[in-house]
PDB file of N, CA, C and O in Angstrom:
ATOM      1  N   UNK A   1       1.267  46.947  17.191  1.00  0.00           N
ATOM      2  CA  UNK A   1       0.580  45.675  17.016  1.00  0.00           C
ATOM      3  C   UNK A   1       0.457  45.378  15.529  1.00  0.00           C
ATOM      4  O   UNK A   1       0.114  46.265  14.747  1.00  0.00           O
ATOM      5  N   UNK A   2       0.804  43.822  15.026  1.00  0.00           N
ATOM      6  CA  UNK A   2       0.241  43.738  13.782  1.00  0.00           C
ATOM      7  C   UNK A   2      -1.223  43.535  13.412  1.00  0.00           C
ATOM      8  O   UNK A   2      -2.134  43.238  14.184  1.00  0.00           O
ATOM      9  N   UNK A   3      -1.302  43.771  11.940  1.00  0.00           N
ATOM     10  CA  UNK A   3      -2.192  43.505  11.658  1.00  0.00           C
ATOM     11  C   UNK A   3      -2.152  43.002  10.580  1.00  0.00           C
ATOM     12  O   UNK A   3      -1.326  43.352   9.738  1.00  0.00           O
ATOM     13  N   UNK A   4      -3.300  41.799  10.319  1.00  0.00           N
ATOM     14  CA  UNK A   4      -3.254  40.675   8.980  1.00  0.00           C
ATOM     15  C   UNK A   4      -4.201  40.775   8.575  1.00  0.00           C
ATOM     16  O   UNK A   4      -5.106  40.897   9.400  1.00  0.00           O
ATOM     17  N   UNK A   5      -4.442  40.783   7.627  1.00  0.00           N
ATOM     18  CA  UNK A   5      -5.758  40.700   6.606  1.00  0.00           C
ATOM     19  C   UNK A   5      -5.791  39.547   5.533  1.00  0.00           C
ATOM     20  O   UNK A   5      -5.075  39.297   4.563  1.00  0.00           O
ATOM     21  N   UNK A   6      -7.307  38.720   6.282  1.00  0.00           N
ATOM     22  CA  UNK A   6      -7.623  37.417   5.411  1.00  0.00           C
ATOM     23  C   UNK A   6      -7.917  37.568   4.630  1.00  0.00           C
ATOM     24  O   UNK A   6      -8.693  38.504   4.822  1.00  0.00           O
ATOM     25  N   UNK A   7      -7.941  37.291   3.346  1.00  0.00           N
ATOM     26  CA  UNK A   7      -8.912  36.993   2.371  1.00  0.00           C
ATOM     27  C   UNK A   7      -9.035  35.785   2.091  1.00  0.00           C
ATOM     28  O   UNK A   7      -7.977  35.164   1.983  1.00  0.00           O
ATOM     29  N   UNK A   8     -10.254  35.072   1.889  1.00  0.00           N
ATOM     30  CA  UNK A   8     -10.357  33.949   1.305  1.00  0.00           C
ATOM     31  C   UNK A   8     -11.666  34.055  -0.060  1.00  0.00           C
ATOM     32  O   UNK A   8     -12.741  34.616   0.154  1.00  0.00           O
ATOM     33  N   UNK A   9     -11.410  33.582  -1.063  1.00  0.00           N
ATOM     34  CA  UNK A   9     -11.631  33.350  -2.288  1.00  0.00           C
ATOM     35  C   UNK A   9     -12.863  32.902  -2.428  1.00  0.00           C
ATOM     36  O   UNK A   9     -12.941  32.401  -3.550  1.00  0.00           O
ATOM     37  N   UNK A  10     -14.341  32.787  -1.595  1.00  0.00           N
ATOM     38  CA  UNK A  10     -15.359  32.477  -1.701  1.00  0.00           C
ATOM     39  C   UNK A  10     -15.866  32.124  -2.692  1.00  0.00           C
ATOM     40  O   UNK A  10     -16.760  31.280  -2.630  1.00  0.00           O
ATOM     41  N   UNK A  11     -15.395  32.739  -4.109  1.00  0.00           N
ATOM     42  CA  UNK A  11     -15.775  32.585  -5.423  1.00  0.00           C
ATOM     43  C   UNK A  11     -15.304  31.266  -6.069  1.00  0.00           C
ATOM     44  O   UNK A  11     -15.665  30.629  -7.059  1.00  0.00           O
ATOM     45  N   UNK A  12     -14.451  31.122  -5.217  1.00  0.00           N
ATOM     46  CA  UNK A  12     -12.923  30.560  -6.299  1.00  0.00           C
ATOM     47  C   UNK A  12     -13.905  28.743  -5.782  1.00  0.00           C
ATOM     48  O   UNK A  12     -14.318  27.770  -6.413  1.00  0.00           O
ATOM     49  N   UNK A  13     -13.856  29.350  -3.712  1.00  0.00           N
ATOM     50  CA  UNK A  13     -14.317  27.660  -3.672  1.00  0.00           C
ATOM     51  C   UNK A  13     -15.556  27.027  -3.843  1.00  0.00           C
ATOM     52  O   UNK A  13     -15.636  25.810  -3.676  1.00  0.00           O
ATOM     53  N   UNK A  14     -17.072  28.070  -4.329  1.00  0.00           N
ATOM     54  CA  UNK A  14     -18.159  27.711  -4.447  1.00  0.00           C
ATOM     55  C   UNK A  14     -17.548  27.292  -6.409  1.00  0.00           C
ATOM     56  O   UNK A  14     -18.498  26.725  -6.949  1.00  0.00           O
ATOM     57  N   UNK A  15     -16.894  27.370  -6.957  1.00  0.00           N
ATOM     58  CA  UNK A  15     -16.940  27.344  -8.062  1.00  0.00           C
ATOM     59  C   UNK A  15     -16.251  25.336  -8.285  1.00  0.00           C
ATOM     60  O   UNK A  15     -16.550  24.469  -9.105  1.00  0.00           O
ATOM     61  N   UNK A  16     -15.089  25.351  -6.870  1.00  0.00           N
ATOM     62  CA  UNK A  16     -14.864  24.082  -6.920  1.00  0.00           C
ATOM     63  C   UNK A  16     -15.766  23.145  -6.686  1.00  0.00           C
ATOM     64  O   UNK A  16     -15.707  22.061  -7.267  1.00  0.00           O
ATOM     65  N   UNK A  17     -17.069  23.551  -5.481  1.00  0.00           N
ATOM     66  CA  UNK A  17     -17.939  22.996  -5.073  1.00  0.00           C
ATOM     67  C   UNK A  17     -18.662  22.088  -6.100  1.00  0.00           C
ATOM     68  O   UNK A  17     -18.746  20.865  -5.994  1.00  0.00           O
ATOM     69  N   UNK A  18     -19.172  22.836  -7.104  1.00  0.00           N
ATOM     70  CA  UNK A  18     -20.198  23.528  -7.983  1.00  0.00           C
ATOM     71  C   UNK A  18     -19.646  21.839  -8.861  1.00  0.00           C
ATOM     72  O   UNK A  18     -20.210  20.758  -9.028  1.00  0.00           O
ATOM     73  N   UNK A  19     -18.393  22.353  -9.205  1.00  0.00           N
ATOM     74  CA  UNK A  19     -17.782  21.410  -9.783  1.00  0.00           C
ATOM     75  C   UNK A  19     -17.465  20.014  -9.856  1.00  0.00           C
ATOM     76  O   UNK A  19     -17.422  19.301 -10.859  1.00  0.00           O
ATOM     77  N   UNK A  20     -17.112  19.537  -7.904  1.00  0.00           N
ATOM     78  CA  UNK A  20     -16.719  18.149  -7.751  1.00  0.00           C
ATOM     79  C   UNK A  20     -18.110  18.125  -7.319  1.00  0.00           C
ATOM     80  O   UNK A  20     -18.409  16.986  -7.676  1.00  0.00           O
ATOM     81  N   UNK A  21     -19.305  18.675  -6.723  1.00  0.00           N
ATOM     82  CA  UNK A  21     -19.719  18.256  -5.702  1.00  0.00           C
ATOM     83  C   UNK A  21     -20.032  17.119  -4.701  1.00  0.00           C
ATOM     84  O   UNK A  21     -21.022  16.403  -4.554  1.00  0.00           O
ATOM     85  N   UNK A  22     -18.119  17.256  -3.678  1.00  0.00           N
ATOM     86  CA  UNK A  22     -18.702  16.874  -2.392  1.00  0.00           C
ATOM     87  C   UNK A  22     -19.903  16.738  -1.566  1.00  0.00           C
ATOM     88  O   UNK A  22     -20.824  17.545  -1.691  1.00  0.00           O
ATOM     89  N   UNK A  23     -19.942  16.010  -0.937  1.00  0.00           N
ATOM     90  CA  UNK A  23     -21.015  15.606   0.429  1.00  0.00           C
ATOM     91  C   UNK A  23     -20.403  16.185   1.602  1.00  0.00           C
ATOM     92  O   UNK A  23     -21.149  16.771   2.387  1.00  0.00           O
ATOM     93  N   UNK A  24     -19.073  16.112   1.871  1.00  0.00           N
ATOM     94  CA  UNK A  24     -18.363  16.263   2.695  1.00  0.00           C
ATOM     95  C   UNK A  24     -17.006  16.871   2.706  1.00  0.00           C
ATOM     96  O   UNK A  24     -16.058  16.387   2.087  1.00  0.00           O
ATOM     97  N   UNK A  25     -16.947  17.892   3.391  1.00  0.00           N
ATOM     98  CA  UNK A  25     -15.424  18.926   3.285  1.00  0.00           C
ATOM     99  C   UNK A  25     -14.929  19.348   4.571  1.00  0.00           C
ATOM    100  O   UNK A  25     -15.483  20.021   5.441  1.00  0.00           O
ATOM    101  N   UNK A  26     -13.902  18.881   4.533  1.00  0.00           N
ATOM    102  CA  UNK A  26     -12.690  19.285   5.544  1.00  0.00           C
ATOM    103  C   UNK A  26     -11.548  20.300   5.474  1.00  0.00           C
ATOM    104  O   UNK A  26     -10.530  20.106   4.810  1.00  0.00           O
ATOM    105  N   UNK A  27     -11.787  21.410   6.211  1.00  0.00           N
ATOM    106  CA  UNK A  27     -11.020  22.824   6.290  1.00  0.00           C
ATOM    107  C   UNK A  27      -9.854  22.581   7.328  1.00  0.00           C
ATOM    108  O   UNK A  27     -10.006  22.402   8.536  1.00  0.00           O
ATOM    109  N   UNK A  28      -8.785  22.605   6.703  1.00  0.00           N
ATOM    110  CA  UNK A  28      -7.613  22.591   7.321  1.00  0.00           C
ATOM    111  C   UNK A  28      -6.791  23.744   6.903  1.00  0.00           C
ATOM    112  O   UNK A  28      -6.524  24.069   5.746  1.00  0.00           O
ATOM    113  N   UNK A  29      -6.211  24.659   8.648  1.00  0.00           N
ATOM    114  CA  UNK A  29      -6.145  26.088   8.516  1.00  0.00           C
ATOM    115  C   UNK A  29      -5.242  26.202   9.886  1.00  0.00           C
ATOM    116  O   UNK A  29      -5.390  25.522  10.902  1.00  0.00           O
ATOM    117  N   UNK A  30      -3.954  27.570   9.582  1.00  0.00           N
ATOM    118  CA  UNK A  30      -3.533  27.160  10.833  1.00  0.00           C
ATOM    119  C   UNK A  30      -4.409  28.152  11.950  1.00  0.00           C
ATOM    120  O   UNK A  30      -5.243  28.971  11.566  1.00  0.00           O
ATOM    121  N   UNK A  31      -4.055  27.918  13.438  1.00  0.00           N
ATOM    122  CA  UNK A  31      -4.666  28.400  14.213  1.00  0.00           C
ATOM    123  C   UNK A  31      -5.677  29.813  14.133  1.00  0.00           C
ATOM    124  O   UNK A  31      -6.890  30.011  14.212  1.00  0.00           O
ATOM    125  N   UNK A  32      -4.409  30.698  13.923  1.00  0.00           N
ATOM    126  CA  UNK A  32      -4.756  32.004  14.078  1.00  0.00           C
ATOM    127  C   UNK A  32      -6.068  32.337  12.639  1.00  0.00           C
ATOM    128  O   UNK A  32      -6.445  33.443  12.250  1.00  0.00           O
ATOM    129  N   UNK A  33      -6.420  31.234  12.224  1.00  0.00           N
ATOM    130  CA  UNK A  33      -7.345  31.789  11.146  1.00  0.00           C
ATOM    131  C   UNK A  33      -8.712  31.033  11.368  1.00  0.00           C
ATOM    132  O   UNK A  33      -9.554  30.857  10.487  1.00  0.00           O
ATOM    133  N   UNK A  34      -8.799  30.640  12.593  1.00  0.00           N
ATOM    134  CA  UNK A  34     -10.122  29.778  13.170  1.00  0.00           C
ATOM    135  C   UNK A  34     -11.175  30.432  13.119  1.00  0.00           C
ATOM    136  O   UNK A  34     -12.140  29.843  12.631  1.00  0.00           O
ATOM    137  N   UNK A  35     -11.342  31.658  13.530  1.00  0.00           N
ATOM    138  CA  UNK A  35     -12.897  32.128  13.495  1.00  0.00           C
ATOM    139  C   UNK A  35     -12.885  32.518  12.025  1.00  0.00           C
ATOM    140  O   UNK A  35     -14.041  32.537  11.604  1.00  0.00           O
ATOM    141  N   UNK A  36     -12.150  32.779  11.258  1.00  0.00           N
ATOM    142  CA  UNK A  36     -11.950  32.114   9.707  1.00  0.00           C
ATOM    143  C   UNK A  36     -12.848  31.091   8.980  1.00  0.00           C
ATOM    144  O   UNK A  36     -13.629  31.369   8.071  1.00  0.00           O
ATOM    145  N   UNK A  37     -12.646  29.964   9.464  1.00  0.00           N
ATOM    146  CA  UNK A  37     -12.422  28.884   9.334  1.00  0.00           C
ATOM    147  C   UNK A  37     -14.113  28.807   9.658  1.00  0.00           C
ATOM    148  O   UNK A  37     -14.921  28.553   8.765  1.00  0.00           O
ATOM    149  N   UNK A  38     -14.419  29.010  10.757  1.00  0.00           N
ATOM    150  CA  UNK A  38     -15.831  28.575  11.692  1.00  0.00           C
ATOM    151  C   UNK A  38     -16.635  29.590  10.524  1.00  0.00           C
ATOM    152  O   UNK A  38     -17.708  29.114  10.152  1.00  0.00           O
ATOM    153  N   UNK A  39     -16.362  30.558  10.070  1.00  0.00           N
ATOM    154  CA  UNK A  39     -17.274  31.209   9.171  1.00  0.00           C
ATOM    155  C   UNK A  39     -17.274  30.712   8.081  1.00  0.00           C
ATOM    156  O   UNK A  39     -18.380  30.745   7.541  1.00  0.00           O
ATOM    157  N   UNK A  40     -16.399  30.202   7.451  1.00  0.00           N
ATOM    158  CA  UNK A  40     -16.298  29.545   6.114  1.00  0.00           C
ATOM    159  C   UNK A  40     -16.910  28.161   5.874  1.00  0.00           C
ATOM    160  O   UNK A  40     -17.479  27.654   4.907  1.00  0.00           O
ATOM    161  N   UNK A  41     -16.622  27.778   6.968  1.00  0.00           N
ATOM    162  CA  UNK A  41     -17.930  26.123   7.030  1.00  0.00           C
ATOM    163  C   UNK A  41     -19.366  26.673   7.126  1.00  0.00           C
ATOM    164  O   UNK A  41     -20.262  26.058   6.547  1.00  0.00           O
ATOM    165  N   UNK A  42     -19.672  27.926   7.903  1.00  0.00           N
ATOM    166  CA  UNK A  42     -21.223  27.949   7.948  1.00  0.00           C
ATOM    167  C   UNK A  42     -21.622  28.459   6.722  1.00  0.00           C
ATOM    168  O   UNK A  42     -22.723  28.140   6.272  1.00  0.00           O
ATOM    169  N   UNK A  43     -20.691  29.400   5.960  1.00  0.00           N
ATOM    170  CA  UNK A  43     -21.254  29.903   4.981  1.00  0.00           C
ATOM    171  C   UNK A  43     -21.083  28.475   3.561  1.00  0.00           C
ATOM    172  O   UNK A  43     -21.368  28.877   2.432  1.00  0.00           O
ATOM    173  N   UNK A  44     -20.851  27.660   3.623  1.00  0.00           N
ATOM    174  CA  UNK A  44     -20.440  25.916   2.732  1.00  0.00           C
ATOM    175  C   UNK A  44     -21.728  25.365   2.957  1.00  0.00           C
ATOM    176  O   UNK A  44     -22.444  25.076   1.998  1.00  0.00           O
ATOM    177  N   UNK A  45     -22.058  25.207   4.016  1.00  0.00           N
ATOM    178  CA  UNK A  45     -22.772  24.937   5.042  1.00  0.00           C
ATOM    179  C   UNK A  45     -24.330  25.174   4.294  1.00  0.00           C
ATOM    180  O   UNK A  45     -24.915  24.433   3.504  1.00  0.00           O
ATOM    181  N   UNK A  46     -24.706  26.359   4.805  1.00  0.00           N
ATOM    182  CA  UNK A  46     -25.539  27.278   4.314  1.00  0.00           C
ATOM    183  C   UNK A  46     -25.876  27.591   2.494  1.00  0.00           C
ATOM    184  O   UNK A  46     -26.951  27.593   1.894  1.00  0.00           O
ATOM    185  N   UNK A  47     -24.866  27.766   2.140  1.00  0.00           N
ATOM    186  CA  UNK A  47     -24.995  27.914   0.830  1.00  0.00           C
ATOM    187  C   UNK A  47     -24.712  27.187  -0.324  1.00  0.00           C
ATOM    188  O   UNK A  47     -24.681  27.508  -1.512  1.00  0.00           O
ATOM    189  N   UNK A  48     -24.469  25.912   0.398  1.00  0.00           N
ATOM    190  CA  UNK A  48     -24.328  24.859  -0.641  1.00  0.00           C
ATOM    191  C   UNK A  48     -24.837  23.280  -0.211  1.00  0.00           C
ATOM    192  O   UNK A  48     -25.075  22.319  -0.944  1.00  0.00           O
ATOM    193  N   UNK A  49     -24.921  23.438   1.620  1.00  0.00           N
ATOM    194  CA  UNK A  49     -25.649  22.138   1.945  1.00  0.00           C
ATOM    195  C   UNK A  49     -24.869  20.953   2.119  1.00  0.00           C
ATOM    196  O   UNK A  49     -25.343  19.819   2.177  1.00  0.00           O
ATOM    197  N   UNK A  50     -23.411  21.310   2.217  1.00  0.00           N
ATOM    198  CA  UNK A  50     -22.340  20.464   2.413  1.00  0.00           C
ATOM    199  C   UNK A  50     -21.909  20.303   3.675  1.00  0.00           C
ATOM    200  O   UNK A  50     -22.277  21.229   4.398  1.00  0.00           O
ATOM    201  N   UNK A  51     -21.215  19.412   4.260  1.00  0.00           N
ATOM    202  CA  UNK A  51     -21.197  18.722   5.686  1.00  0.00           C
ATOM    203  C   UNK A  51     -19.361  19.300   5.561  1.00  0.00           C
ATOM    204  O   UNK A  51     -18.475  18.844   4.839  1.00  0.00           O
ATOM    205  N   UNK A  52     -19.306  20.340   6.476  1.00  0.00           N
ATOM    206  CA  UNK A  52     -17.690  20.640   6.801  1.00  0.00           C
ATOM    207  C   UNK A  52     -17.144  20.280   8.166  1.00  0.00           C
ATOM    208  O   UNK A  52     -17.849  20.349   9.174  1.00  0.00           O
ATOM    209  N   UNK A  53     -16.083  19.956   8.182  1.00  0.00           N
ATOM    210  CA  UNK A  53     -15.453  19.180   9.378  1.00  0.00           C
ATOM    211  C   UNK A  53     -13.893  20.403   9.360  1.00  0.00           C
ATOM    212  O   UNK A  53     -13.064  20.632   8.480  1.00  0.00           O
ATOM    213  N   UNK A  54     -14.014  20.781  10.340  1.00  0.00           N
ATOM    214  CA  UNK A  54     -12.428  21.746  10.527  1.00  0.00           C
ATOM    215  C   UNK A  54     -11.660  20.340  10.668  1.00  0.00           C
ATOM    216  O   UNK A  54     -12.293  19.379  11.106  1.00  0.00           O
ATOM    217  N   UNK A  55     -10.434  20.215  10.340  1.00  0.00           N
ATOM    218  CA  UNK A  55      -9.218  19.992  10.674  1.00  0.00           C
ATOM    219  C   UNK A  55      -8.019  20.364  11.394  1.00  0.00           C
ATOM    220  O   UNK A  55      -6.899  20.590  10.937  1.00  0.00           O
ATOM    221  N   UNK A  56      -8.542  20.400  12.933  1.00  0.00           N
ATOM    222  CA  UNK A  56      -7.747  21.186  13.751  1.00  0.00           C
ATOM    223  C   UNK A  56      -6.141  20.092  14.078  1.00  0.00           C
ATOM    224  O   UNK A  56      -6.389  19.065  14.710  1.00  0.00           O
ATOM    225  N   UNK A  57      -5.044  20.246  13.788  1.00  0.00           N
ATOM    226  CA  UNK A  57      -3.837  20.046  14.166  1.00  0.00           C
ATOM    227  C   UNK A  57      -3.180  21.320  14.725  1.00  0.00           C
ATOM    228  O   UNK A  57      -3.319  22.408  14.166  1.00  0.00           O
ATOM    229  N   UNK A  58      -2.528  21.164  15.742  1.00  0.00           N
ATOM    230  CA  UNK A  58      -1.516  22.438  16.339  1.00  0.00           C
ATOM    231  C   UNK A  58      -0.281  22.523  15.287  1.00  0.00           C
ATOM    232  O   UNK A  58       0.065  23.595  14.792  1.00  0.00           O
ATOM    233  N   UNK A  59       0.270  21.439  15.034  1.00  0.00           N
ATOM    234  CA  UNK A  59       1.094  21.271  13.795  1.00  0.00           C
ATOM    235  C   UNK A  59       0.723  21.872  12.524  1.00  0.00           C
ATOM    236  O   UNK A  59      -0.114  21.188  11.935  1.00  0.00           O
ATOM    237  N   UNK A  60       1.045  22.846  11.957  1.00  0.00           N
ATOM    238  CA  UNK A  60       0.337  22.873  10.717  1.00  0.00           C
ATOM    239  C   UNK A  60       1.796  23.672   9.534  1.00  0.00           C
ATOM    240  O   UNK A  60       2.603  24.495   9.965  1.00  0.00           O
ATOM    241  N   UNK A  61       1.785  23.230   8.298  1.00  0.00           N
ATOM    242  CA  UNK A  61       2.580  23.354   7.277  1.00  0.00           C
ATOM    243  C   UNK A  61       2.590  22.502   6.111  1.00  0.00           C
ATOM    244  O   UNK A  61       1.719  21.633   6.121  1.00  0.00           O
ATOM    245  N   UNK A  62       3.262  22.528   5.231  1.00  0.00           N
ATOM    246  CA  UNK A  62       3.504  22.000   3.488  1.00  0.00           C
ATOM    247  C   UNK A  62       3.689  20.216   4.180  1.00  0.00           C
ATOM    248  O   UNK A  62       2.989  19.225   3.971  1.00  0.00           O
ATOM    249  N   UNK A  63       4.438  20.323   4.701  1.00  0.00           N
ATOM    250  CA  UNK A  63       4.575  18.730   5.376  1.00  0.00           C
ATOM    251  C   UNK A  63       3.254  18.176   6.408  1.00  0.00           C
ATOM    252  O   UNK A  63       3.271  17.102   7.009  1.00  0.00           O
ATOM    253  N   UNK A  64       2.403  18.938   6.437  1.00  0.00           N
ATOM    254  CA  UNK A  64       1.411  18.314   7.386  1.00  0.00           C
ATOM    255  C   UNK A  64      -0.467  18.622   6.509  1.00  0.00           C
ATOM    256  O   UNK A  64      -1.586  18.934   6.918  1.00  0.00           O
ATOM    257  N   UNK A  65       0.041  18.358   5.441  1.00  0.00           N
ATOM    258  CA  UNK A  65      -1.736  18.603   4.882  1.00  0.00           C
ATOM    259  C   UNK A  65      -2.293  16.940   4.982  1.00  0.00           C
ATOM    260  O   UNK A  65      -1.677  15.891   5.174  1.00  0.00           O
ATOM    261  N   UNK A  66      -3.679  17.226   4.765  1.00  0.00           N
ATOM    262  CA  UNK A  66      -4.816  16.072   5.452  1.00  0.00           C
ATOM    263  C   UNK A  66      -5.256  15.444   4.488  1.00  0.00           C
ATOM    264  O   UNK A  66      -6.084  14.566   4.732  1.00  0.00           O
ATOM    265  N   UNK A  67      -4.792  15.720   2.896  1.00  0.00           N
ATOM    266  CA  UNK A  67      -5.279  14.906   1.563  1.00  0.00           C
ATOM    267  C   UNK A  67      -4.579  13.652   1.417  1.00  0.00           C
ATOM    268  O   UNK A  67      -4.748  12.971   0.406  1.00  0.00           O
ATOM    269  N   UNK A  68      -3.711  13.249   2.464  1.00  0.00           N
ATOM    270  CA  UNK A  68      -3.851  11.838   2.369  1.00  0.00           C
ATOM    271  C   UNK A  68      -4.591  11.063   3.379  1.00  0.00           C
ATOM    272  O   UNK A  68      -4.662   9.839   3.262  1.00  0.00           O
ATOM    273  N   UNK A  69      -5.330  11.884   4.688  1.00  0.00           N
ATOM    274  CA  UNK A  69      -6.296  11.472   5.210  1.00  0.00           C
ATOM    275  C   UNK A  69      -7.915  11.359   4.725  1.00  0.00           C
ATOM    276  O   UNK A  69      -8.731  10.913   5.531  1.00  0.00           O
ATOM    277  N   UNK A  70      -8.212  11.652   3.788  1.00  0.00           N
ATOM    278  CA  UNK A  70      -9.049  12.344   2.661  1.00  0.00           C
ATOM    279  C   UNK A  70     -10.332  10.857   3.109  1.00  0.00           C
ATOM    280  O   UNK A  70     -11.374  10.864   3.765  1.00  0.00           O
ATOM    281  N   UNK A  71      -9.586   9.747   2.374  1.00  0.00           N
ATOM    282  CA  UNK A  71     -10.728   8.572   2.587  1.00  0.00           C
ATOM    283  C   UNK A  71     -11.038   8.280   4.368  1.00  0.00           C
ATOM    284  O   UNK A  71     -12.057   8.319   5.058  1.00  0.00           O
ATOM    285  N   UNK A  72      -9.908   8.046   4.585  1.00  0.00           N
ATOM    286  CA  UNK A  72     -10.114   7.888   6.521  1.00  0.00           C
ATOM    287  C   UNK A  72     -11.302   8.849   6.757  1.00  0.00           C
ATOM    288  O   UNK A  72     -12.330   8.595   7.384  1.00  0.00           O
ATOM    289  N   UNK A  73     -11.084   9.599   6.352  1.00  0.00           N
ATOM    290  CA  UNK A  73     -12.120  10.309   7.131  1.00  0.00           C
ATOM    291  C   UNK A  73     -13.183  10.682   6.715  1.00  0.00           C
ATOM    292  O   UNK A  73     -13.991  11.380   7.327  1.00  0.00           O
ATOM    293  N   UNK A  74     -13.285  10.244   5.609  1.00  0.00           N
ATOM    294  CA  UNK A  74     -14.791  10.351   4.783  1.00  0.00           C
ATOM    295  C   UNK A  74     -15.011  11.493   4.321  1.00  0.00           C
ATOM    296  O   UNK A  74     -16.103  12.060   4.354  1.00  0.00           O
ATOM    297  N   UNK A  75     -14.047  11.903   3.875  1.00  0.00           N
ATOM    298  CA  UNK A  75     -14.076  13.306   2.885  1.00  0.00           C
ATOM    299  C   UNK A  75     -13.923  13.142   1.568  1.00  0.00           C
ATOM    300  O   UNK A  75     -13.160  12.351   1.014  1.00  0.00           O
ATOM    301  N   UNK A  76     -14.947  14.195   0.885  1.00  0.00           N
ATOM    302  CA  UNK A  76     -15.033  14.049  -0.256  1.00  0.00           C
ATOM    303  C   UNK A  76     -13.861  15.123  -1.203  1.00  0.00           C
ATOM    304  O   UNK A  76     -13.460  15.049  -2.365  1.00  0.00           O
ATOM    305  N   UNK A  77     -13.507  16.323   0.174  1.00  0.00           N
ATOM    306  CA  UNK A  77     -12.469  17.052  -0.524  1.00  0.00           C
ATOM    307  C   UNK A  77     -12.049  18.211   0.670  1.00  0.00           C
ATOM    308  O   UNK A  77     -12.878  18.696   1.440  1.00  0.00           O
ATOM    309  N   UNK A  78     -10.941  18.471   0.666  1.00  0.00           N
ATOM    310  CA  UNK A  78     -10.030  19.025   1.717  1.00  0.00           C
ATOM    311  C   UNK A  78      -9.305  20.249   1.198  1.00  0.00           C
ATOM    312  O   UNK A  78      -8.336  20.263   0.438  1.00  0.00           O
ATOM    313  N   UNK A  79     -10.226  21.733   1.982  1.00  0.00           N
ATOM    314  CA  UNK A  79      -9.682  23.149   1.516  1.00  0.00           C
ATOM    315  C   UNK A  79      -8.421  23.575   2.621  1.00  0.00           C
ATOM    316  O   UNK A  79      -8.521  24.055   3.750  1.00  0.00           O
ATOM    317  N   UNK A  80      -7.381  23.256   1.946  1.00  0.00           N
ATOM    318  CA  UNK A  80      -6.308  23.948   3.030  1.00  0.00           C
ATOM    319  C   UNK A  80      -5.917  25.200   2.343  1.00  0.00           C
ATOM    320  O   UNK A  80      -5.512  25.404   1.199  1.00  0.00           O
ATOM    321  N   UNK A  81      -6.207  26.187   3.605  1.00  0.00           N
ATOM    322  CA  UNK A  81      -5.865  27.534   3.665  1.00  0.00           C
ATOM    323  C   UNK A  81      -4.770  27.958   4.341  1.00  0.00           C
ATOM    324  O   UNK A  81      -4.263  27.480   5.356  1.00  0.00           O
ATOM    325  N   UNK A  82      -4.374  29.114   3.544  1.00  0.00           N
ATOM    326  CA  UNK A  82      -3.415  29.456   5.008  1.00  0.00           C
ATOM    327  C   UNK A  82      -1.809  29.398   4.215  1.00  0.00           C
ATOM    328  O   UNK A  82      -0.881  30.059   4.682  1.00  0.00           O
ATOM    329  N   UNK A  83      -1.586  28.307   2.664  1.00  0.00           N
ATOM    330  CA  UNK A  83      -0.330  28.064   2.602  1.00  0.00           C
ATOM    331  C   UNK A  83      -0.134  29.081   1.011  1.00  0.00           C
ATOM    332  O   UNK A  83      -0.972  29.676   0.333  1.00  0.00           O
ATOM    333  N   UNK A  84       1.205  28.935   0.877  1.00  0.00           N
ATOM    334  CA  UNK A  84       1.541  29.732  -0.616  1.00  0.00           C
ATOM    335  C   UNK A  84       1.350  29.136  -1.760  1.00  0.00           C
ATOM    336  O   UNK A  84       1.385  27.919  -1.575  1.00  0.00           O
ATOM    337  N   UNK A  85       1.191  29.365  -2.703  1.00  0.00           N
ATOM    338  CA  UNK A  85       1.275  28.642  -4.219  1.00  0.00           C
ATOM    339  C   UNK A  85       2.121  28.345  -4.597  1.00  0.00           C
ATOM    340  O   UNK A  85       2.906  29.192  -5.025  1.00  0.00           O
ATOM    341  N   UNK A  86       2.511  26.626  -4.660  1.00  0.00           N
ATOM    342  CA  UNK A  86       3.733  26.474  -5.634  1.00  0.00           C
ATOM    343  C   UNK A  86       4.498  26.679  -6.466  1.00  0.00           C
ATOM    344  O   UNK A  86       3.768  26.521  -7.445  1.00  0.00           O
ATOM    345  N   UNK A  87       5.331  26.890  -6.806  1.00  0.00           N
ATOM    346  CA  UNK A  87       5.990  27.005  -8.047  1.00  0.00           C
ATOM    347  C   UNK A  87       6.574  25.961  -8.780  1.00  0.00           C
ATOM    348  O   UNK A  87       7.123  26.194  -9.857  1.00  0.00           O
TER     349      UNK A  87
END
């Protein structure tokens, strides 16, 4: 069986928080990182008082991020996880 190990950067995104501060944030993530995802809004949530909305699509990749849905949906800023760093 595999096994994957998440990390996500808690530091990295209370520091973006800190920075723009949003009202409102939308986590877009693919499937397999949902209870991920459900922990990372409560802890946004909780420790910063910000309103998170998952972004669930079954579709998910470089061609399918939600920052041009950003105003539609009344987001102030959109953490997609899950993809690689450009080059």
């Amino acid at each position: 069986m595999l096994s994957v190990s998440v990390s996500i950067r808690e530091d990295q995104i209370s520091k973006i928080i800190a920075e723009q501060k949003p009202k409102k944030i939308g986590i877009q993530a693919p499937d397999g990182l949902l209870n991920t995802v459900l922990g990372l809004a409560e802890m946004i949530e909780e420790k910063h008082g910000v309103e998170t909305m998952i972004l669930y699509d079954p579709s998910y990749g470089t061609c399918d991020l939600m920052n041009l849905d950003v105003r539609r949906l009344g987001l102030d800023l959109v953490l997609n996880l899950g993809h690689s760093v450009g080059v």
